[in-house]
N, C-alpha and C positions, 0 to 999 in steps of 0.2 A: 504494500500500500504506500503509494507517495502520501508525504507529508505536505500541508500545502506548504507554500513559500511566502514571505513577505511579498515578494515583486507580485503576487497573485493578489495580494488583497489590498495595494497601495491605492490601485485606483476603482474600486468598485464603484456601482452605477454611474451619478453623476459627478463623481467626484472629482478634482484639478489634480493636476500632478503629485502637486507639494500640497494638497489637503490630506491630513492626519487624522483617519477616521476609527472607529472604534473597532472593527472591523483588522487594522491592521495593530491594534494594540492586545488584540485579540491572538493575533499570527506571532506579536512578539511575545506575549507569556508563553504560547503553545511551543516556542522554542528552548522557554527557559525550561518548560519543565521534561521539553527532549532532553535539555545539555546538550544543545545547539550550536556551539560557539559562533560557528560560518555562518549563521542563521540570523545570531545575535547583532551579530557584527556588522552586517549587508542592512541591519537599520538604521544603523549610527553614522552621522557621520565622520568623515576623517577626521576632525579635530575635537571628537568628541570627551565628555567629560563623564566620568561614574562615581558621584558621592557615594560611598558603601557605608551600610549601616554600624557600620563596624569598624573597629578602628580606632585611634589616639587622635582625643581634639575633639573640639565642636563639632568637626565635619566629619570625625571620621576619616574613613584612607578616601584618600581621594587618588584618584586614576586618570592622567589626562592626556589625551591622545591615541588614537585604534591601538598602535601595541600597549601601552599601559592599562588600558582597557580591555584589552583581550586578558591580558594575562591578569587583572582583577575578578575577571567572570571564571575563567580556568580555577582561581586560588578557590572562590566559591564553591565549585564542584569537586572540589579537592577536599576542603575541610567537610563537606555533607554528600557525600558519596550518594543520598537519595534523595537530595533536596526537593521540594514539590511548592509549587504556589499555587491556591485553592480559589475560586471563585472568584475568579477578578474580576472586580465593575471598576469600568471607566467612564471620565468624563472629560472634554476637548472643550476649551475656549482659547480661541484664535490661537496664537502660539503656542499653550502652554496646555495642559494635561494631567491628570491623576490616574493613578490606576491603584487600588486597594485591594486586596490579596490574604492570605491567611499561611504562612510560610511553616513547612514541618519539614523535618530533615534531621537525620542522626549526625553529632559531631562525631569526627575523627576520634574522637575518645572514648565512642560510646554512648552519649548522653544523650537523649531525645529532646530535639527543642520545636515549640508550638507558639507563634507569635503572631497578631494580627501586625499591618504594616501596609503601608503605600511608596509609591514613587512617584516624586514630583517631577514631570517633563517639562524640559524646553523642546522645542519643534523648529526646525529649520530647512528647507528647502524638500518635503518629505518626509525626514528621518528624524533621528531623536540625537538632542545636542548635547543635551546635560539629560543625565537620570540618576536624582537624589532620590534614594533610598532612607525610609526611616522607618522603625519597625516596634512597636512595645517592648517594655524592659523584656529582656532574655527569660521566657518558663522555661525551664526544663520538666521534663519528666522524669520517667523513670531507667535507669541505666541499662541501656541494652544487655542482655546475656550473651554471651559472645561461646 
């Protein structure tokens, strides 16, 4: 079974080239919870930016530019080997975007974590500029059995 592709859902119906529709924010969680990277990547653009909800600082690790950014999304599928993002509803006004999510995924250590969280986008020319991530404080659950 193909997966669809972003480029399939950038421009549904009436849509303009560089309009950001829910539709295509739709195609990008459906990639985050392939573990997509090429997928990921082909939405952003090149100078694009990844505040991660995690991290040292206010912002968190910040990631700026396609390779710093690829290998931010890579660190993610690294440390939650089943990472999933659950129900996302979005919403689009002119440049910018939400998309809110319900994030589960076992750390690297074992630990089971369950958090409600959004991403706030920038939109640029189609694709996504900036995507800050912010998430509720860290649940854990219960420690995997390994």
């Amino acid at each position: 079974m193909l997966a669809r592709t972003l480029e399939d859902v950038q421009m549904p119906g009436e849509a303009k080239a560089n309009e950001i529709t829910p539709a295509f924010l739709d195609a990008f969680a459906d990639a985050w919870n392939r573990h997509d990277v090429d997928a990921i990547m082909s939405a952003m653009t090149d100078d694009c930016v990844f505040e991660a909800s995690a991290g040292v600082g206010v912002r968190g690790t910040v990631y700026d530019g396609q390779r710093q950014v690829q290998k931010g999304v890579e660190a993610v599928f690294e440390q939650f080997s089943d990472a999933r993002w659950s129900g996302p509803k979005h919403f689009i006004a002119g440049d910018r975007g939400v998309s809110e999510w319900v994030f589960s995924g076992t750390r690297d250590d074992g630990v089971r974590v369950e958090v409600q969280g959004c991403d706030v986008f920038t939109f640029r020319d189609g694709k996504i500029a900036v995507k800050n991530s912010y998430r509720s404080s860290e649940a854990t659950t219960e420690r995997e059995k390994r």
